[in-house]
C-alpha positions in Angstrom: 0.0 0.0 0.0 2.6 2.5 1.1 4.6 1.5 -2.5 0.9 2.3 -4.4 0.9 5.5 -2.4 4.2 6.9 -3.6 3.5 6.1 -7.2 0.3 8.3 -6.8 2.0 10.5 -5.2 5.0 10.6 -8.3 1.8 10.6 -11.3 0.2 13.4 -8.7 3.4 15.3 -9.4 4.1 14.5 -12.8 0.6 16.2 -13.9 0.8 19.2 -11.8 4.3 19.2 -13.9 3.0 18.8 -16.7 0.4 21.6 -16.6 2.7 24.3 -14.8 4.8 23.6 -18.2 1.9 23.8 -20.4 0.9 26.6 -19.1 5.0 28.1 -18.9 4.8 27.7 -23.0 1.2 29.0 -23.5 0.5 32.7 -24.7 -0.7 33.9 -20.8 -1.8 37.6 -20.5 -1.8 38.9 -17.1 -4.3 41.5 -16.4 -1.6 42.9 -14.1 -0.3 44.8 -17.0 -3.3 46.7 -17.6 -3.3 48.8 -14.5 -4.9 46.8 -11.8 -1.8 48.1 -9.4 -3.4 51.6 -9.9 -6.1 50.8 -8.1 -7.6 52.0 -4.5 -9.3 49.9 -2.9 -13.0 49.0 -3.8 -12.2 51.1 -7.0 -14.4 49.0 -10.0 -11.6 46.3 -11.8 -14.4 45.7 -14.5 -12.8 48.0 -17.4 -9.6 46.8 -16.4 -10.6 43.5 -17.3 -13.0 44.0 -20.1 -9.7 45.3 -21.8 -8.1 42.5 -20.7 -10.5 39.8 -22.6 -10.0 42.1 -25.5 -6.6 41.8 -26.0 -7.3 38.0 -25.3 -9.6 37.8 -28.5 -7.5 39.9 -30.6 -4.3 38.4 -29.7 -5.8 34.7 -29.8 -3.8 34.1 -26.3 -4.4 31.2 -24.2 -5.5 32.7 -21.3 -5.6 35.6 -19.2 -4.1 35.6 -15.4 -6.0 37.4 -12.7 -3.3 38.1 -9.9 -4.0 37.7 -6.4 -6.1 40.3 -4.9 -9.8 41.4 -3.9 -11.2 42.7 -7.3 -14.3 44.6 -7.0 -16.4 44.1 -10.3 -19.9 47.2 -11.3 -22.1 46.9 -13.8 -21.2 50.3 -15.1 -18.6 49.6 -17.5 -19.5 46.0 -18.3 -20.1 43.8 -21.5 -24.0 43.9 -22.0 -26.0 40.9 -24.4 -29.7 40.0 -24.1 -29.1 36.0 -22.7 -31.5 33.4 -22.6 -30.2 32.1 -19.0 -31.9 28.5 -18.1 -33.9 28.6 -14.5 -32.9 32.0 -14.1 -34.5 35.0 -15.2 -33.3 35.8 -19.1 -32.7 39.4 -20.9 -30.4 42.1 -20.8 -27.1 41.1 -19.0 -24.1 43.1 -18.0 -21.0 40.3 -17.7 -17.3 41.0 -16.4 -15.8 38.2 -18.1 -17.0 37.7 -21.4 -15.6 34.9 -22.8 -17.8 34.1 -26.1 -16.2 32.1 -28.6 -12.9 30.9 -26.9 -11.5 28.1 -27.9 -8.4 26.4 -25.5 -9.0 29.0 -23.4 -8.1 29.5 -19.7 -9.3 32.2 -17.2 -6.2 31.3 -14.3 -6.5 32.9 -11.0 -3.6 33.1 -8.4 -6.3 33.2 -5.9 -8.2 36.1 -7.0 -11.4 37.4 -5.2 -13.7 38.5 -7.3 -15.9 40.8 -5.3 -19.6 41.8 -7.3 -21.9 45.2 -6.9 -25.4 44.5 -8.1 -27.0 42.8 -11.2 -24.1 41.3 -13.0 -23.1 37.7 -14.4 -19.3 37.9 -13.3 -18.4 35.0 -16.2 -20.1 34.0 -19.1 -19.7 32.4 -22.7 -20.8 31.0 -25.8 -20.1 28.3 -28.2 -16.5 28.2 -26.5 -14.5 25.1 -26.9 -12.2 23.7 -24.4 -12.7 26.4 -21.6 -10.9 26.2 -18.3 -11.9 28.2 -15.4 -9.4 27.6 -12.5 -8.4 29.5 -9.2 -10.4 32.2 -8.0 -13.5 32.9 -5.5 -17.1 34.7 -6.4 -18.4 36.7 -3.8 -21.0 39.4 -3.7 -20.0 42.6 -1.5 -24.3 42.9 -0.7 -25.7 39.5 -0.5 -29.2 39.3 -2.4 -31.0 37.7 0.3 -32.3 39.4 3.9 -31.0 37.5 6.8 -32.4 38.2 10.5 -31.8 36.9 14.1 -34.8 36.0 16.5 -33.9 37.9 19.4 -37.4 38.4 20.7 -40.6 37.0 21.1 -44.0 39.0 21.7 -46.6 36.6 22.0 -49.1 39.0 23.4 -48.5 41.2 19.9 -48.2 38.3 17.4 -45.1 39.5 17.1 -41.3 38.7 16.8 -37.6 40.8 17.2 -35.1 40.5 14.6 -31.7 41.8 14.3 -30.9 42.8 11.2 -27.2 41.3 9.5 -24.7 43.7 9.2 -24.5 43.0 5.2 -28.2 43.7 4.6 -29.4 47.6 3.6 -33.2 47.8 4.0 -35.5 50.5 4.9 -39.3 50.5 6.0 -41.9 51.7 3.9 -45.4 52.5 5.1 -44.8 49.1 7.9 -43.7 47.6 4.8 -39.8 45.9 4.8 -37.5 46.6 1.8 -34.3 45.1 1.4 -31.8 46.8 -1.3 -28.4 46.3 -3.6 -27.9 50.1 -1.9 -29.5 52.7 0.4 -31.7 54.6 -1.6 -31.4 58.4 -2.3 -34.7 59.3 -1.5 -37.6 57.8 0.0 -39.6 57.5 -3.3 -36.9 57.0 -5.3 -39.3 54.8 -7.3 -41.1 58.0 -8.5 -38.0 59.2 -10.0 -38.0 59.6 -13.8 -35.0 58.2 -15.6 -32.9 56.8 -13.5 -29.4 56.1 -15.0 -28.7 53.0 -16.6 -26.8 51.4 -13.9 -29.2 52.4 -11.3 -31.6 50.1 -12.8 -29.1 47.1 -12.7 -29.5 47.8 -8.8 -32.2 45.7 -7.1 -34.7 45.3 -4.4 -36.8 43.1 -3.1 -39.4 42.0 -0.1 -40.2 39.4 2.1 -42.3 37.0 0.3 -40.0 33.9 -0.4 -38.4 32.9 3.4 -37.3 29.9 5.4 -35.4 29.6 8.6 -32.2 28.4 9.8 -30.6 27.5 13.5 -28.1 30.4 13.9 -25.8 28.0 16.1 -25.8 25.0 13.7 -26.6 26.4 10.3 -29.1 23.8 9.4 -32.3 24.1 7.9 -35.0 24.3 10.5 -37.2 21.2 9.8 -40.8 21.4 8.5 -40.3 24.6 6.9 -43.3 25.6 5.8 -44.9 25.7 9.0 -42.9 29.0 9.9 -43.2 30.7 6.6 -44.2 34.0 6.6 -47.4 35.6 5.1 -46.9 37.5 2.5 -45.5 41.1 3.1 -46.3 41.4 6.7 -46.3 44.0 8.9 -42.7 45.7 10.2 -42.0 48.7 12.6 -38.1 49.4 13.1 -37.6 49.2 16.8 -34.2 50.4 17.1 -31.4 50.8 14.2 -31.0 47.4 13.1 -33.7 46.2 14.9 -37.1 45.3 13.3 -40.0 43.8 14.8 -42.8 41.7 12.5 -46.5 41.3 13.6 -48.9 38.4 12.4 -46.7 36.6 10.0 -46.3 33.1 11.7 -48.9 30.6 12.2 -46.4 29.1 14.8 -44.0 31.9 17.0 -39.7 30.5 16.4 -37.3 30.2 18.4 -35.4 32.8 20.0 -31.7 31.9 18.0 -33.4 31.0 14.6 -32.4 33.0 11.4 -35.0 34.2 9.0 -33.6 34.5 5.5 -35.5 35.4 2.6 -34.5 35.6 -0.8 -37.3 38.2 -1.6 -40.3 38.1 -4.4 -41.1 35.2 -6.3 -39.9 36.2 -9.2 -37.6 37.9 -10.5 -35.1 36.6 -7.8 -32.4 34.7 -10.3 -31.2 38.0 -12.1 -27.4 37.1 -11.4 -25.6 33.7 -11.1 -22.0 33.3 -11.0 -21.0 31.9 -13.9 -23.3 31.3 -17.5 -21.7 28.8 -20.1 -24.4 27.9 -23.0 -23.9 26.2 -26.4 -20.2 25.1 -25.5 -17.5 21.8 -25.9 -15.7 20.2 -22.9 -15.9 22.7 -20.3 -13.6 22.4 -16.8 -13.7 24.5 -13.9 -11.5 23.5 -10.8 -10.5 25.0 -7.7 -13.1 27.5 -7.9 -14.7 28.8 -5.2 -18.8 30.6 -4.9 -19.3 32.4 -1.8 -22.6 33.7 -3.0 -24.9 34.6 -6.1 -28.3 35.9 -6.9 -29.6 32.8 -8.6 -27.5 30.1 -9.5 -23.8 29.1 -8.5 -22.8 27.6 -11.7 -25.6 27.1 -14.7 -24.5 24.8 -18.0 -26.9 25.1 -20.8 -26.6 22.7 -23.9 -23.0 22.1 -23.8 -21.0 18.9 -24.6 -19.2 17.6 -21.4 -18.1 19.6 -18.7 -15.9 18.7 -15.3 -16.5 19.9 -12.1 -13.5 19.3 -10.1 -12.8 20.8 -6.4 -16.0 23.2 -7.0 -17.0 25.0 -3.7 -20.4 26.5 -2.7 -19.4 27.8 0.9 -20.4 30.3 3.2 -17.4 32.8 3.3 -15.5 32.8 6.8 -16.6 34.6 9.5 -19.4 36.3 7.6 -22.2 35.2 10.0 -23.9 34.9 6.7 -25.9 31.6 6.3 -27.1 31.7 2.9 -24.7 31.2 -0.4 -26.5 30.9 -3.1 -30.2 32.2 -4.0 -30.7 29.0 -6.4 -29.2 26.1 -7.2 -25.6 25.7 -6.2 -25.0 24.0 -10.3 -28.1 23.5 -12.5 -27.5 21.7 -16.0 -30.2 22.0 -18.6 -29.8 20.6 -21.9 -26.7 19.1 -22.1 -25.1 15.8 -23.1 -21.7 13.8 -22.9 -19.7 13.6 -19.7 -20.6 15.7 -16.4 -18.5 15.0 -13.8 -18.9 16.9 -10.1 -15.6 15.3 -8.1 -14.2 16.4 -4.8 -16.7 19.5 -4.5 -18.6 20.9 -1.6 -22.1 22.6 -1.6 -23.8 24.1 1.3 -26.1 26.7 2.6 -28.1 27.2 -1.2 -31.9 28.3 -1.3 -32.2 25.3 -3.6 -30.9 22.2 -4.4 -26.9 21.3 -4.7 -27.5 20.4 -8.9 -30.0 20.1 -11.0 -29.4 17.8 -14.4 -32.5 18.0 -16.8 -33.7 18.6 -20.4 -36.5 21.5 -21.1 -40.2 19.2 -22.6 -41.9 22.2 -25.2 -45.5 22.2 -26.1 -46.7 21.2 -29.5 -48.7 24.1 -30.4 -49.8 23.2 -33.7 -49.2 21.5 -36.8 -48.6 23.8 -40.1 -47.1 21.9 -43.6 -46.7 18.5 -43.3 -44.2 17.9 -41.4 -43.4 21.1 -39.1 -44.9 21.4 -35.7 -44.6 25.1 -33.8 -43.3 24.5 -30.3 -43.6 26.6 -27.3 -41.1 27.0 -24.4 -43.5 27.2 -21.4 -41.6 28.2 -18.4 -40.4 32.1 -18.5 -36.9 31.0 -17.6 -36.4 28.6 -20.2 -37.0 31.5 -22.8 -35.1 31.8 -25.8 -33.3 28.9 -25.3 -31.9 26.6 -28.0 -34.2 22.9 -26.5 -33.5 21.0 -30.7 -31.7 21.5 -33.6 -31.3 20.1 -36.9 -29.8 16.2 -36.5 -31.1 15.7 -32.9 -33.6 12.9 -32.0 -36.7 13.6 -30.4 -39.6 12.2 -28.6 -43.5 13.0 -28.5 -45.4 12.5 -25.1 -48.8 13.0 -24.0 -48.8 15.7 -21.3 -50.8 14.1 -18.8 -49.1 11.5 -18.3 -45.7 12.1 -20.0 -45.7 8.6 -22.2 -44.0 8.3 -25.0 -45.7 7.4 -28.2 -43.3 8.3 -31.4 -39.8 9.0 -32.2 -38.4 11.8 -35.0 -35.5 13.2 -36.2 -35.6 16.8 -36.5 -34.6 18.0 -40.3 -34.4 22.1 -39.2 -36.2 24.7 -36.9 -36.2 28.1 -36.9 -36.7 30.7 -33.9 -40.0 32.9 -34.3 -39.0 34.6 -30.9 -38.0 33.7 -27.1 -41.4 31.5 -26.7 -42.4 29.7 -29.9 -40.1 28.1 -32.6 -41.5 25.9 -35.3 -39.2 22.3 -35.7 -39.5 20.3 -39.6 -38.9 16.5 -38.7 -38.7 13.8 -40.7 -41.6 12.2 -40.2 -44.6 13.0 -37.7 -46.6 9.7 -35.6 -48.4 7.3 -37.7 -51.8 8.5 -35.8 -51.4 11.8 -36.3 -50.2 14.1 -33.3 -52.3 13.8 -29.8 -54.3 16.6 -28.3 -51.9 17.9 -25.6 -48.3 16.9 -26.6 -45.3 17.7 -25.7 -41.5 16.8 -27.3 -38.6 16.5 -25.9 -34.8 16.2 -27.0 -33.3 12.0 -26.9 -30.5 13.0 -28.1 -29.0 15.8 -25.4 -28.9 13.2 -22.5 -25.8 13.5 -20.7 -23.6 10.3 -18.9 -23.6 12.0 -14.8 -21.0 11.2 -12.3 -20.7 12.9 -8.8 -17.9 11.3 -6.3 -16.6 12.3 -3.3 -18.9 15.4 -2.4 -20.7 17.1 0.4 -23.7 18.8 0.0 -25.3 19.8 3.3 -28.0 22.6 4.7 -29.7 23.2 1.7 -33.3 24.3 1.0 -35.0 21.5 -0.9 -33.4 18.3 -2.2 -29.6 17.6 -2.4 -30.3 16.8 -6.0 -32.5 16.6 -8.7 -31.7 14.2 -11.6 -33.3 13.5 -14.9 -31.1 12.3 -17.7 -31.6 9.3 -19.6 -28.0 8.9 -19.5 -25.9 6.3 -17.2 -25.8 7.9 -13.8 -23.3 7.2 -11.0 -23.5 8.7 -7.2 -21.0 7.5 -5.3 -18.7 8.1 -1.9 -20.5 11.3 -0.8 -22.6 12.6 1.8 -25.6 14.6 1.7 -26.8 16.0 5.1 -29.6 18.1 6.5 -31.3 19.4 3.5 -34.7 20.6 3.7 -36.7 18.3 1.6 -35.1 15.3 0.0 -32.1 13.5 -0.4 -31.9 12.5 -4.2 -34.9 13.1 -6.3 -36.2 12.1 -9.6 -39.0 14.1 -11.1 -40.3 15.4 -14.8 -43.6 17.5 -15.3 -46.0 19.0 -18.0 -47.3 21.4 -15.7 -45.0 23.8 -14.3 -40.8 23.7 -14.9 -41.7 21.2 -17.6 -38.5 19.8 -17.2 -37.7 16.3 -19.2 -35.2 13.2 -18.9 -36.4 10.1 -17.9 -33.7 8.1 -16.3 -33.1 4.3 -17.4 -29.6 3.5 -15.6 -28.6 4.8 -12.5 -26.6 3.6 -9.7 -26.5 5.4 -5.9 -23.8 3.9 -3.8 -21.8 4.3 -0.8 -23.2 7.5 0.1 -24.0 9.1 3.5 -27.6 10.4 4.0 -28.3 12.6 7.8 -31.1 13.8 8.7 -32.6 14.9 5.2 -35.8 16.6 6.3 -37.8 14.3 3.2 -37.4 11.1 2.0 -34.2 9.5 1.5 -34.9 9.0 -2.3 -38.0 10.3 -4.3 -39.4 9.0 -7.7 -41.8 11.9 -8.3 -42.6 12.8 -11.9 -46.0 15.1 -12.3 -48.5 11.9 -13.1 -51.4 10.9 -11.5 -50.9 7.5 -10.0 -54.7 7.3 -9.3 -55.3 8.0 -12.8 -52.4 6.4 -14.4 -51.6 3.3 -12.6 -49.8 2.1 -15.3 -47.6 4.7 -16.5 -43.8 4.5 -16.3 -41.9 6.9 -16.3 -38.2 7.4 -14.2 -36.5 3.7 -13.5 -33.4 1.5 -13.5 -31.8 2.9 -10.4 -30.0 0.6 -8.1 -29.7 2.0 -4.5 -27.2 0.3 -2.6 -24.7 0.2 0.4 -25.7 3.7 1.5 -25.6 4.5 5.3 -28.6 6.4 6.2 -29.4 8.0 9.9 -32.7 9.7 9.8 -34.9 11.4 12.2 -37.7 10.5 10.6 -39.0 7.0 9.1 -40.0 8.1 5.5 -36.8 6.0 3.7 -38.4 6.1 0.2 -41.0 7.5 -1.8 -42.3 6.9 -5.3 -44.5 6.0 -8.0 -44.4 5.0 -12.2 -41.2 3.4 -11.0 -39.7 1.0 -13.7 -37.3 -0.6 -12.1 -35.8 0.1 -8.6 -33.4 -2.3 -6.5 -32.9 -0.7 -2.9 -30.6 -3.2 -1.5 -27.9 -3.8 1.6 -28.4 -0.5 3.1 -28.0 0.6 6.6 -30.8 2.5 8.7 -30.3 4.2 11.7 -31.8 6.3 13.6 -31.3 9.7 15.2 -32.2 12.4 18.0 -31.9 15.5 15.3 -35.5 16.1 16.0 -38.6 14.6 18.4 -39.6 11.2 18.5 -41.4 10.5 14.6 -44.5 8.9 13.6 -43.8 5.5 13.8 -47.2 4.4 12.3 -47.0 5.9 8.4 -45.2 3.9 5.6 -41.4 4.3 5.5 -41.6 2.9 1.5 -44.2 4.1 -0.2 -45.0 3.5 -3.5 -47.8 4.5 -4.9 -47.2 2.7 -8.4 -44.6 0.7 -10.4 -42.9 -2.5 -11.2 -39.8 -4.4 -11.2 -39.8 -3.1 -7.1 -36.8 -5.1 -5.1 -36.4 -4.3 -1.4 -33.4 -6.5 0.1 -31.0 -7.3 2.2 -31.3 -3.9 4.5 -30.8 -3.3 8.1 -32.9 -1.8 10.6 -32.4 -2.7 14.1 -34.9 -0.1 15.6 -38.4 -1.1 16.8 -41.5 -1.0 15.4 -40.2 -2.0 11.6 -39.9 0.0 9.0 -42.7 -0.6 6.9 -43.4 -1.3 3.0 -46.8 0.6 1.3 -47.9 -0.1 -2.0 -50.3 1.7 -4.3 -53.6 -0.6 -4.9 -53.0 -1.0 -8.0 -49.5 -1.4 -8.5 -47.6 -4.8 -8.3 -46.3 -5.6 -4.7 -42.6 -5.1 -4.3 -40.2 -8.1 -3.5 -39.0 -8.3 -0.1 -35.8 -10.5 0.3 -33.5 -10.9 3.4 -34.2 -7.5 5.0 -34.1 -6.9 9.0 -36.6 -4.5 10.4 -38.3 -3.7 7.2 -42.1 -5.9 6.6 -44.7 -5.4 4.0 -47.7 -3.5 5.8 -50.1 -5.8 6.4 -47.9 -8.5 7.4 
């Protein structure tokens, strides 16, 4: 073993080698050289940099080196496009880093900070080939969320005491609470005509989308939506930094928990960090997100990308405990290789990743063959869902079974919403009343080893490729909802991907506030007891400890094998139900349940759906069909 060791250690060296040489003989422009020593600090880096990528593009250089330092990034003198931005809200952009169209192309940073001022996208590209982002930190200097202490209760009033975190600007308007990019200049500054341009890429927002945290242990508080605040409820300011909030709980918190609130439903995903769409064999490594206003990292139809030593953490001794508003990573559309290795992901508003196509409604038939499509969701606007060459698949919406195959022969964009598609040939019967295609062939192969992902808001991931999947070696802890989850709808995110191979393994789950795994695609089971839709997964040797009995949840399962698991239980939270299902599966087939262990008493019962087929139950401790 020790003899194995070294030789790692040797081929460890001999790469890092390797790339310092590549690297020594590649055409390298330093931003350095265009002024960033003339600099106060807090002075705006962006047209520093923007001249920077310039000379990048016109001197076809290999990369550009930010040098160490805190570099403070405005909107102001920013690059500006109109980009479609998958689950996040799309138009007019301003982006630091605009790295459209690079090909071999590295942004290196000697462990840059890369502080942001309102409504920007910090990095962004397309169609780039070969991009590697490497060596830096994203940060925000306001965070876009509110974040507030319990330090008092008021029963008597309805009321509760926050204090306010030091990061957060808000005022108080007519008992309602604002929170702001930047104190404004007058109270009505709303009624003021003609604002600058860059004042409109500030921001501001209310309480309307909240959940709570424990300020000692930074976990989610469980059962989240019993605390939720009403809509835009009352607020006096009791003392600077003080506010106090009447009628807005159905249940009073603790004194110690942390309200945070990402603000109005929507828009609230104006800024992730970095944007790469319509790009080849992406690679970001040692690259760390402290926070952004939607998502950490979102991929939209590219081919491969690596995720190596990614980090979505709560920067040190911030108090903050909210990184991202979104999704730590969110992949839409893509295909090839994704890999997520060695990364950590904690504190998001949503889930760690997020790997799914985009299903678009078949509006009508015109010609023969040509079919006009709508995008339904208002952030998947504009984007590129099929092109010429790409295989597709028609479904009926309610209950998202397939019934034909095409190959699409050309489309062409009629605006953000509706594009028409020619294919090659249309369904033998004709096109169904309420259809829906989506794209076969941009299904990407998903591997995630060796990562944490812990005190999210809602599941630790979302997957929904019909490529071969892989989980493995990680731990996912204390999210809000579930562990891993399947889903698929034609109702709301319309989000597509069927999965047919997927393999969990080796994993840690702790005290996930759902179930453990969740098979939850948008049909009726009821309904459609014999639709299929998400299967072939394989969940084995994981190590759960729970705080609640709920292992596994499903239905239109084809195909699941949960097998030689351990169950424990823990004291995260009170004593649970210990009457309701701990599997329940409402429909499905090809259902194994064996060789677990649960050494807790009662058992962990097995629920089926009446009209699905029973599971098989094989060598299992402390797990029993109900009813038996």
């Amino acid at each position: 073993m020790k003899a194995l060791r070294i030789l790692s250690l040797l081929l460890i060296a001999s790469h890092q080698l390797s790339v310092s040489a590549t690297f020594a003989s590649a055409r390298l422009i330093d931003a350095a050289d265009f002024g960033l020593a003339e600099l106060a600090s807090g002075d705006d880096a962006t047209p520093i940099f923007r001249r920077a990528v310039e000379a990048c593009k016109q001197q076809n250089a290999d990369g550009l080196i930010i040098p160490t330092g805190a570099w403070h990034l405005y909107p102001d003198y920013a690059f500006e496009e109109n980009l479609a931005v998958a689950n996040n809200n799309p138009g007019v952009k301003r982006v630091a880093f605009l790295l459209s169209g690079m090909k071999d192309f590295s942004l290196i940073g000697k462990d840059a900070h890369l502080v942001c001022h309102g409504q920007l996208i910090p990095i962004s590209a397309d169609e780039a080939t070969a991009l590697t982002l490497k060596g830096f930190s994203i940060d925000w200097a306001n965070p876009f969320h509110f974040q507030g202490e319990v330090i008092a209760l008021h029963p008597e009033l309805n009321a509760f005491d926050l204090r306010v975190h030091e990061e957060v600007v808000y005022e108080v308007r007519g008992q309602r609470l604002i929170f702001r990019e930047k104190p404004s200049p007058t109270p009505n500054t709303w009624k003021e005509w003609a604002p600058p341009t860059t004042e409109r890429m500030a921001w501001e927002h209310n309480l309307q989308w909240n959940m709570w945290f424990d300020g000692n242990t930074k976990h989610p508080i469980p059962g989240e939506h019993q605390w939720a605040l009403e809509p835009d409820p009352q607020v006096q300011e009791v003392a600077a930094g003080v506010i106090r909030i009447f009628d807005a709980v159905r249940l009073m918190p603790n004194v110690g928990w942390v309200l945070t609130v990402k603000g109005m439903v929507s828009p609230n995903r104006t800024s992730p960090a970095i944007r790469i769409a319509r790009s080849k064999d992406l690679h970001i490594e040692d690259v760390t997100i402290h926070h952004a206003g939607g998502m950490g990292i979102i991929v939209q139809r590219t081919d491969g990308a690596t995720l190596r030593n990614v980090n979505v953490t709560l920067p040190p001794d911030s108090g903050r405990l909210v990184t991202t508003t979104a999704d730590a990573t969110h992949f839409n559309g893509c295909r090839g290789d994704i890999l997520l290795e060695d990364c950590t992901f904690e504190n998001m508003l949503d889930d760690a990743t997020n790997i799914h196509g985009c299903f678009v409604r078949i509006e009508r038939l015109i010609g023969d063959k040509t079919l006009i499509c709508r995008r339904i969701h208002s952030q998947q606007r504009g984007l590129i869902v099929m092109e010429a060459g790409d295989e597709v698949r028609f479904l009926t919406s309610g209950n998202l079974q397939p019934y034909a195959d095409a190959s699409v022969v050309s489309t062409r964009e009629l605006n953000s919403d509706l594009f028409e598609v020619t294919l090659n040939q249309l369904p033998a019967d004709g096109v169904r009343e309420a259809s829906a295609l989506y794209n076969t062939t941009w299904q990407p192969k998903l591997t995630i080893r060796s990562c944490t992902v812990r005190n999210n808001r809602a599941r630790t991931m979302l997957i929904a490729t019909a490529g071969d999947v892989l989980i493995e070696d990680s731990t996912f802890e204390h999210s809000s909802m579930a562990g891993i989850q399947f889903e698929g709808d034609n109702g709301f995110w319309w989000e597509s991907g069927p999965t047919r191979n997927v393999l969990i393994r080796r994993n840690l789950f702790r005290n996930n506030a759902g179930a453990v795994l969740r098979v939850a695609p948008q049909i009726d089971a009821t309904r459609y007891p014999d639709a299929l839709y998400h299967g072939g997964i394989t969940f084995e040797q994981n190590k759960i400890e729970t705080f609640h009995r709920l292992i596994v949840e499903g239905l239109a399962i084809d195909g699941l094998d949960f097998r030689s698991n351990t169950i424990e239980m823990t004291d995260f939270a009170p004593t649970p139900d210990t009457a309701s299902p701990s599997f329940k599966i409402a429909s499905g087939r090809n259902i194994m349940i064996q060789h677990n262990n649960f050494s807790d008493d009662p058992p962990l019962k097995v629920q089926v759906g009446h009209e699905s087929p029973r599971p098989t139950l094989v060598g299992n401790r402390g797990v029993i069909l109900e009813g038996r």
